[in-house]
C-alpha positions in Angstrom: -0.1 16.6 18.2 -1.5 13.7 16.5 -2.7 10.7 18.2 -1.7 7.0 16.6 -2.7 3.9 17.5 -1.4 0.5 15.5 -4.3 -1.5 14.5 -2.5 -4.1 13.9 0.8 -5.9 11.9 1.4 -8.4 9.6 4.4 -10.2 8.3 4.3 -12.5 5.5 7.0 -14.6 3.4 7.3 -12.2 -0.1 5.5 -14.5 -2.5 2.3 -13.5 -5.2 0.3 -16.3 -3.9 0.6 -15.0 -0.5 -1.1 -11.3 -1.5 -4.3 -12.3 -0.9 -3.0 -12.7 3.3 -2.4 -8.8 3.1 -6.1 -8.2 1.5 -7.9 -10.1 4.2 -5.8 -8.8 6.6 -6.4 -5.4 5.7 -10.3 -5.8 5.5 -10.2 -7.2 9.0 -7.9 -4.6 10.7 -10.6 -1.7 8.7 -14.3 -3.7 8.9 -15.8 -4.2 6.3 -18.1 -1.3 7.0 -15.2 1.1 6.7 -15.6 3.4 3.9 -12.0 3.3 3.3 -11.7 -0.4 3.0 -12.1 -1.2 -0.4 -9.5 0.8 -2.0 -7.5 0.4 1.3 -7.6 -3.1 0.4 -6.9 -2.5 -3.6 -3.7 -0.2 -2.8 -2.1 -2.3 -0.5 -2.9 -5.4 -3.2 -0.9 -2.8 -5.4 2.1 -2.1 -2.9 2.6 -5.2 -1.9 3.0 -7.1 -5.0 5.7 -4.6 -5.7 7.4 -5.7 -2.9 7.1 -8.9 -3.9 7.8 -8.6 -7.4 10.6 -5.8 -7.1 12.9 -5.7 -3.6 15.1 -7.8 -2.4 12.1 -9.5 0.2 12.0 -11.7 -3.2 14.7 -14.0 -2.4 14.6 -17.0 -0.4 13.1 -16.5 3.6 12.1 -12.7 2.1 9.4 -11.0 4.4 7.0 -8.3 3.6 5.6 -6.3 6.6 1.7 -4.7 6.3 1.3 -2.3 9.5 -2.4 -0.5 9.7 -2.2 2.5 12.0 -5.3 4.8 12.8 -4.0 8.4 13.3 -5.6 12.0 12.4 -8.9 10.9 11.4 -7.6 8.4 8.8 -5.7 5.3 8.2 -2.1 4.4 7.2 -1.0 1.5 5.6 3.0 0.9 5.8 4.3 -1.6 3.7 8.1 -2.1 4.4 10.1 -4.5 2.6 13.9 -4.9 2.1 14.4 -2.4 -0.1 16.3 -2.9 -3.5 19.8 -1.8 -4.9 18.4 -1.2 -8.4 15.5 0.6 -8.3 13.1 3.0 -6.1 9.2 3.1 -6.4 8.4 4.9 -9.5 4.7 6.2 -10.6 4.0 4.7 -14.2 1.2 6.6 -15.5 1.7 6.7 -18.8 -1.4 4.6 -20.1 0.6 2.8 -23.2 2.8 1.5 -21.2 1.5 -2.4 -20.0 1.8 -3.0 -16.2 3.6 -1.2 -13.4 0.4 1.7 -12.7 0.2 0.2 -8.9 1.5 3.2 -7.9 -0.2 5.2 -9.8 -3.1 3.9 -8.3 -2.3 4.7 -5.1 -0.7 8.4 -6.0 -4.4 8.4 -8.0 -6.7 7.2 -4.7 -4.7 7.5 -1.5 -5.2 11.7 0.4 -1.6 11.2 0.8 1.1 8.9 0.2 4.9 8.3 0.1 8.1 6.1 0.7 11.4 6.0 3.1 14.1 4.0 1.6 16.6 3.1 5.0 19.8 0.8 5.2 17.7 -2.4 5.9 14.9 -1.6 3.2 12.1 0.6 2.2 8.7 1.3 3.4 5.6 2.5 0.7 2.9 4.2 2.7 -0.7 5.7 2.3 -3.1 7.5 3.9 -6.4 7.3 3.6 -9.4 9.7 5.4 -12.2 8.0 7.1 -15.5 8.4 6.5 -15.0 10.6 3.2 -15.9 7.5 0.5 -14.1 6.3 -1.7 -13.1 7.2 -4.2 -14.2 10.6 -4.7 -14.9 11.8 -8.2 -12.1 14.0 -8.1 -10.0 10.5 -7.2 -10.6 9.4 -10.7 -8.3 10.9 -13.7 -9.7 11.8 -17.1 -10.3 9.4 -19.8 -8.9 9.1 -22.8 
């Protein structure tokens, strides 16, 4: 059986100029020694401003909710929302197309990843090992 412990949690209103809160927060609960922390940091930039830009945590008093958990020799990131009537998160990877690749990004660089869309929102989640370096030439797709 796995052992988890929560890092730590943050709850911010759901606006862009408040992004950079879930960054440093991320970088804090990690260290900046962590080899994980720099894309840690970059996917939950990425999942975050989806929940901002896309779910219903958009509208007025809206709250997105980072939690960092350290469990089976990694880290989990959890960012829950309140979910959206219109739409679930979707992995754009065609390169044409402008915008919307922050999932892709984290399908790309997370070890493991997914969502749970509940009655009172929807929570986007990666994992991420530590120690392994990131990201791993394997991470990175081919060019064009």
């Amino acid at each position: 059986m796995a052992s988890a412990a929560v890092i730590g949690n943050l709850t911010i209103p759901a606006r862009p100029e408040l992004v950079s809160a879930a960054r440093s927060f991320v970088t804090k609960a990690l260290g900046e020694d962590d080899p994980a922390a720099d894309v840690a940091v970059l996917l939950v930039s990425e999942t975050v401003t989806n929940a901002v830009l896309h779910s219903n945590s958009r509208r007025p008093g809206g709250t997105v909710t980072i939690t960092a958990v350290d469990i089976d020799g990694g880290v989990r990131i959890e960012v829950a929302d309140e979910g959206s009537e219109q739409s679930a998160p979707e992995v754009k990877g065609h390169g044409c197309v402008s915008g919307g690749h922050g999932l892709f990004l984290v399908q790309t660089l997370a070890d493991q990843w997914g969502y749970v869309r509940h009655d009172y929102g929807t929570t986007v989640w990666f994992w991420l090992i530590r120690g392994r370096g990131y990201p791993a030439l394997g991470d990175l797709p081919d060019g064009p």
